[in-house]
N, C-alpha and C positions, 0 to 999 in steps of 0.2 A: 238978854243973851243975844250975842248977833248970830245971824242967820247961818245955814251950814254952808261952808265951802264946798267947792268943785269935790277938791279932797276928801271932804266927806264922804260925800255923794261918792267917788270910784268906789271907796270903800266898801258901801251896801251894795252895791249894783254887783261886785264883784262877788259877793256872798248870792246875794237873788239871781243872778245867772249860771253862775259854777256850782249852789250849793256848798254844805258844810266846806271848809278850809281847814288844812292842815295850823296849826299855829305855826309852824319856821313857813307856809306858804303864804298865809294872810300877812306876815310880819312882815315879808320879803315885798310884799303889794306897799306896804306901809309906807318903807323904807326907801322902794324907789320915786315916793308922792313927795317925802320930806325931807330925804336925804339933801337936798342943793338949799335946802331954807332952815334947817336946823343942824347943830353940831354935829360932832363926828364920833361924841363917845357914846358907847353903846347904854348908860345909864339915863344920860339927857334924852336918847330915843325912845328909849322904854319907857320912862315917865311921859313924854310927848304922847308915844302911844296911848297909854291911859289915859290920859286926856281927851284925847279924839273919840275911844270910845265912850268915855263918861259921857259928851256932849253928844252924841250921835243918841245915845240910851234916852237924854231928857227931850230928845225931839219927835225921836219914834215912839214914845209914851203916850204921846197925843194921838197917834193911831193903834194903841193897843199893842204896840211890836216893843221887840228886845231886840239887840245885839248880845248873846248870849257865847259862852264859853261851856264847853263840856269835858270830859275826860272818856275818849273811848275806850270800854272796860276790857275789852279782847288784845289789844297791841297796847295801851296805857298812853298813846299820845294824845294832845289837848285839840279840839276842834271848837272852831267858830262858827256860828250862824245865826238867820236872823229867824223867830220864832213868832209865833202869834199869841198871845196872851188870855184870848177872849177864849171861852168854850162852848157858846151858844149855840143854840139851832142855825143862827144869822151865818155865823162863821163856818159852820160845815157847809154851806152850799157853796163857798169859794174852791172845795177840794175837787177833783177828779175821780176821787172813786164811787160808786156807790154802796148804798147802805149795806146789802149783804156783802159785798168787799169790805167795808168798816167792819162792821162785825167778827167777820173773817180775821182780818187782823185785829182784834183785841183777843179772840181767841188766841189767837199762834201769842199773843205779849203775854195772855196770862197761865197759859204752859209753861210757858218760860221762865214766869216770874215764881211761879211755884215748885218748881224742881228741888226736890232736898237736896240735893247734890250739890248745891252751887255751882253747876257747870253752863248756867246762862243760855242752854240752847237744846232742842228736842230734834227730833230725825224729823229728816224730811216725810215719812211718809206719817207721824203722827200728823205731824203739821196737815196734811190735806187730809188726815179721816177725824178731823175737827168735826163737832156740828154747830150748825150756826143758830138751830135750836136753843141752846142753852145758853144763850147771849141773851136769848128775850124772854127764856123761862128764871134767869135770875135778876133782871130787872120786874120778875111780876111774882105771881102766885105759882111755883113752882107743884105745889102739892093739891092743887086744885084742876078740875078741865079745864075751867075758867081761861088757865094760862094757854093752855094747849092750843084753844080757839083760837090766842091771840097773835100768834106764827104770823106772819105775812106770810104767802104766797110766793115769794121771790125769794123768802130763804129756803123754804119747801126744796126748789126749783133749782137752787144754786148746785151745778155737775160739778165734779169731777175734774175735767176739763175747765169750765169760768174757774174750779181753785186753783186748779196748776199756773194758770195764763192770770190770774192774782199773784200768786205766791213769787212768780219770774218778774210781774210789776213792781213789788214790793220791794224787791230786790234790787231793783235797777235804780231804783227811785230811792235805795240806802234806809227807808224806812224797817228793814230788815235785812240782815247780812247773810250770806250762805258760807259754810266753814266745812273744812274736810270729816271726812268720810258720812258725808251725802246729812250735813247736821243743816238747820237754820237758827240766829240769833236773832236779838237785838240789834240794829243798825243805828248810826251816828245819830240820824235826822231823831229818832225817837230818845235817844238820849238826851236830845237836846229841847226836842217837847214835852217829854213824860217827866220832865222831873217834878211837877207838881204833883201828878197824877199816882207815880210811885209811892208818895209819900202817904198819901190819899187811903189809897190802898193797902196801907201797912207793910211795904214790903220790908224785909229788914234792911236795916243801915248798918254801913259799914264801921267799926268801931273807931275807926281812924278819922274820917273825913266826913262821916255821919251822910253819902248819899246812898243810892240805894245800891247796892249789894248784888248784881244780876249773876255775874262771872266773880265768882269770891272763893276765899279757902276757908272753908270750915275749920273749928276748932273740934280737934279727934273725939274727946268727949261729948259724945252723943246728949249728954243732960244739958249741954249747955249750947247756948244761941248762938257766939260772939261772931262775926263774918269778917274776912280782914282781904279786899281786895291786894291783889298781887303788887303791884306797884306801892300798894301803900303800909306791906309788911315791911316790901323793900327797904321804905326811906324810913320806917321808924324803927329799924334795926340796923341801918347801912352807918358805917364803921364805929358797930360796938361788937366787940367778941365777948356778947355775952347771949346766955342762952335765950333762944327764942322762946318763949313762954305765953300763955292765952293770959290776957289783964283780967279778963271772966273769972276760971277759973285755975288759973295756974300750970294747966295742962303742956305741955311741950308741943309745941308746933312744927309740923315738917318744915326740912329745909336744913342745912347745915348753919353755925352760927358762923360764920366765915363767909365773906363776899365772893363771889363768882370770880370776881378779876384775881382777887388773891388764891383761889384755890385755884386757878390757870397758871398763876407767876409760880406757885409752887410746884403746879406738875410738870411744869417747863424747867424749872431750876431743877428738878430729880432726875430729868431723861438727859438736861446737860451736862449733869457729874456724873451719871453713868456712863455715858459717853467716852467719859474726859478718862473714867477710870478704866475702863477697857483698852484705850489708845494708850496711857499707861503703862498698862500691862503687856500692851504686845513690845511696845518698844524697850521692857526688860528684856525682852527674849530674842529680839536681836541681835547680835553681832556689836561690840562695842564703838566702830567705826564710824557705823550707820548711826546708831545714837547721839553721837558727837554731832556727826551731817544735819541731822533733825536740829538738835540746839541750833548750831548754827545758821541754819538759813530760819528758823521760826523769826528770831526778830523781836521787835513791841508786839506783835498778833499773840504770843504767848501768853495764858494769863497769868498774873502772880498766884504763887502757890498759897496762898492767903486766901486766894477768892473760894477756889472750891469746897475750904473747911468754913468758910460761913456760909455757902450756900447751903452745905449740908446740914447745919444747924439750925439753919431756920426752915428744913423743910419737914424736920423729924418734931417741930414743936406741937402740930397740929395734931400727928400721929397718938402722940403721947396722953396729949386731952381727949382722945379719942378712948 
């Protein structure tokens, strides 16, 4: 296989300096590297793109690295970066945090990941009254003193304060995301490292896409498991009007069976013929002159009187299945 190009190369450097990328931002870096040496239709670029990353993938295998793709499960859009593969003792001394900071954060991930709720994320003030105790009393003898001895000293010791000046690095650093009214998530970068580790862990999978499930809709029937990320009810319902139902158990899933944009065309098409039918009505009550005047200077701007009776046709269909 020959060797990586310049091109390549921008392309990781651009990931290892910026961190995670948007896909339409990475694709944008792509596109201005390849744009003057490969076609112009947008299918030749996208396969191109694949390509680049397939070959970048079997070079950085030799160092234990990916070029990886993810789905951020809070907004639904795809992000790129480059991850480490290895999970040894070797590899954690390349990080910047330390160990009670690790710790600290596998806490906040596994609050997180155990939320019944599927809402993917705990308040900020759980997050800092973690203890970082029971990070090393479930790697040991929990039910023994044994364990207790076995605390290091610098989780003892870990304030208050080191969690808050943690929890703000973590954030910065996208390893965890902070979300309104004072919640913390999941962040990109851990999406994009934990996905072996999710699985590891049992978290449940989503029924659609089978990764893990952190920000999901539960199916309402409590006896049943099924988790169906938001994005991914979307597209395996997006233009059927048929009813949402759980594959599990059959259950009815929230949500109307009607697409967003279609139930905006039609509350748009109800407030236009109400409209139209009120301007209508005044201009019976007019003066027969003034009528005429209106006709006249209206013009092509008028719509044909055909339009309003199918708008109003197909805004009463939903109503009815309703």
């Amino acid at each position: 296989m020959a060797p990586l190009s310049w091109r390549h190369h921008t392309l990781i450097q651009s990931l290892l300096s910026r961190g995670p990328l948007k896909e339409d931002d990475f694709f944008s870096i792509f596109s201005q590297l390849t744009v003057k040496n490969s076609g112009s239709r947008q299918q030749q670029e996208r396969k191109l793109f694949n390509e680049f990353l397939k070959k970048i993938n079997a070079e950085l295998s030799f160092v234990q690295l990916e070029l990886r793709a993810c789905r951020n499960q809070y907004d639904g859009h795809v992000y790129y970066g480059v991850v480490n593969n290895v999970e040894d003792d070797q590899s954690k001394l390349g990080t910047k945090y330390t160990v009670p900071q690790i710790a600290f954060y596998k806490g906040i991930v596994d609050a997180i990941m155990h939320d019944a709720e599927g809402e993917g994320c705990i308040f900020n003030t759980a997050a800092l009254n973690i203890r970082l105790e029971t990070q090393v009393l479930g790697a040991t003898d929990s039910q023994s003193q044994r364990g207790a001895a076995q605390i290091p000293p610098a989780f003892k010791n870990f304030s208050m304060s080191q969690k808050e000046k943690t929890l703000d690095q973590l954030v910065n650093d996208r390893w965890l995301c902070s979300m309104p009214e004072g919640k913390i998530g999941i962040g990109v970068r851990s999406f994009l490292d934990l996905r072996s580790w999710f699985r590891t862990n049992e978290v449940p999978a989503c029924e659609v896409c089978n990764e893990a499930a952190i920000k999901a809709q539960l199916c309402p029937n409590e006896a049943c498991n099924v988790r169906l990320h938001s994005y991914c009810l979307q597209k395996k319902f997006s233009g059927q009007r048929v009813e949402r139902v759980c594959s599990g158990c059959g259950t009815r899933l929230q949500g109307s069976t009607v697409k967003e944009e279609l139930v905006e065309e039609i509350s748009n098409a109800n407030g236009s013929s109400q409209k139209r039918a009120e301007s209508s009505r005044k201009k019976k009550r007019r003066p027969y002159p003034e009528a005429i005047a209106d006709i006249d200077t209206a013009g092509d701007d008028s719509p044909p009187m055909s339009k309003p009776k199918r708008v109003t046709r197909s805004s009463t269909r939903p109503s009815a299945k309703e």
